[in-house]
MIZA-969149 format. One record per residue (C-alpha): x, y, z; residue in three letters. Coordinates in nm, 2 decimals. Example, Ala and Ser with C-alpha at 12.3 -4.5 7.8 and 13.67 -1.06 7.14 Angstrom:
x/y/z/res
1.23/-0.45/0.78/Ala
1.37/-0.11/0.71/Ser
END
This chain:
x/y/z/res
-0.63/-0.06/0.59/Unk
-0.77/0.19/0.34/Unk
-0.64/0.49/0.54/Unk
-0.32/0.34/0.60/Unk
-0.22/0.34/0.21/Unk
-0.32/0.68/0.17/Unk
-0.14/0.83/0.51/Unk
0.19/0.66/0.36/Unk
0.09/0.80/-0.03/Unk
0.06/1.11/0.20/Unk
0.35/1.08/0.37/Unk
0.57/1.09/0.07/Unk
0.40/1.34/-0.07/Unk
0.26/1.19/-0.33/Unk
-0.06/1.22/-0.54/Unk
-0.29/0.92/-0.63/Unk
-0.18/0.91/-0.99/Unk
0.16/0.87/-0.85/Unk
0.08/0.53/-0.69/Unk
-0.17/0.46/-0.98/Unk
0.16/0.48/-1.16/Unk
0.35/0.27/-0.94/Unk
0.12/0.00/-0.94/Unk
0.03/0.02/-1.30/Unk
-0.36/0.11/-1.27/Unk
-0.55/0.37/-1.34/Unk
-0.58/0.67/-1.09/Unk
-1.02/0.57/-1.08/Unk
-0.86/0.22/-0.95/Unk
-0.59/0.31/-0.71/Unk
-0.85/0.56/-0.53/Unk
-1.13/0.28/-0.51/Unk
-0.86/0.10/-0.35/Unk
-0.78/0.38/-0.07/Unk
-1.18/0.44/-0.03/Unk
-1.24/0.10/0.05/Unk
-1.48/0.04/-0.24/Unk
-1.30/-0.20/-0.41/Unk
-1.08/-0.49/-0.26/Unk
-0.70/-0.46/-0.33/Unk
-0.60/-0.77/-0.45/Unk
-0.31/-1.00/-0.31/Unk
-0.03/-0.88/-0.60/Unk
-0.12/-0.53/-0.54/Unk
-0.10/-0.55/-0.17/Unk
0.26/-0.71/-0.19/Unk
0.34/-0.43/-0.44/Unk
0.24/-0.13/-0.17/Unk
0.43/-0.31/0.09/Unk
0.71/-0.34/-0.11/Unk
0.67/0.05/-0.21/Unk
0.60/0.17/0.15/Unk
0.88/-0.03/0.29/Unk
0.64/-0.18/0.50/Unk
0.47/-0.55/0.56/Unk
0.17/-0.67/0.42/Unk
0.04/-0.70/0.84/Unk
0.07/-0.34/0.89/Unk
-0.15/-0.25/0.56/Unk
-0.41/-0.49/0.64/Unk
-0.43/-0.35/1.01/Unk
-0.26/-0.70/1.19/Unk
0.01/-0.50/1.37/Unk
0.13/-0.15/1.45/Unk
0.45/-0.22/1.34/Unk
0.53/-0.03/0.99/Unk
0.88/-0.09/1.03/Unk
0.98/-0.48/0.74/Unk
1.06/-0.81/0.93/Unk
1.45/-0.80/0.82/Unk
1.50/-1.10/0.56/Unk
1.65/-1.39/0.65/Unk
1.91/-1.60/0.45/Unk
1.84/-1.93/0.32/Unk
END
């Protein structure tokens, strides 16, 4: 999981105080979070999905597939 959010910061070019930003923590936190030495929580996880376009499954290694589940009407 861990190197998945940081090939997708990477991907958009962006530094770790960018997504620090982004998620409202400090740069020290966000780059615990990508070394794996501290456990992103649930609301943080949603948020990175929701920022990388992606699903919470792909971060947390569950499936291959970066590409959102389209949302379904109600």
């Amino acid at each position: 999981m861990y190197r998945r959010i940081r090939d997708l910061r990477e991907d958009k070019d962006l530094v770790q105080t960018d997504m620090a930003k982004a998620l409202n923590c400090s740069q020290r936190v966000y780059s615990d979070y990508e070394r794996g030495a501290l456990d992103i929580p649930t609301e943080i996880l949603i948020k990175l999905a929701d920022f990388h376009n992606t699903t919470t499954d792909y971060l947390l290694g569950r499936t291959d597939v970066s590409e959102p589940l389209p949302k379904t009407k109600r």
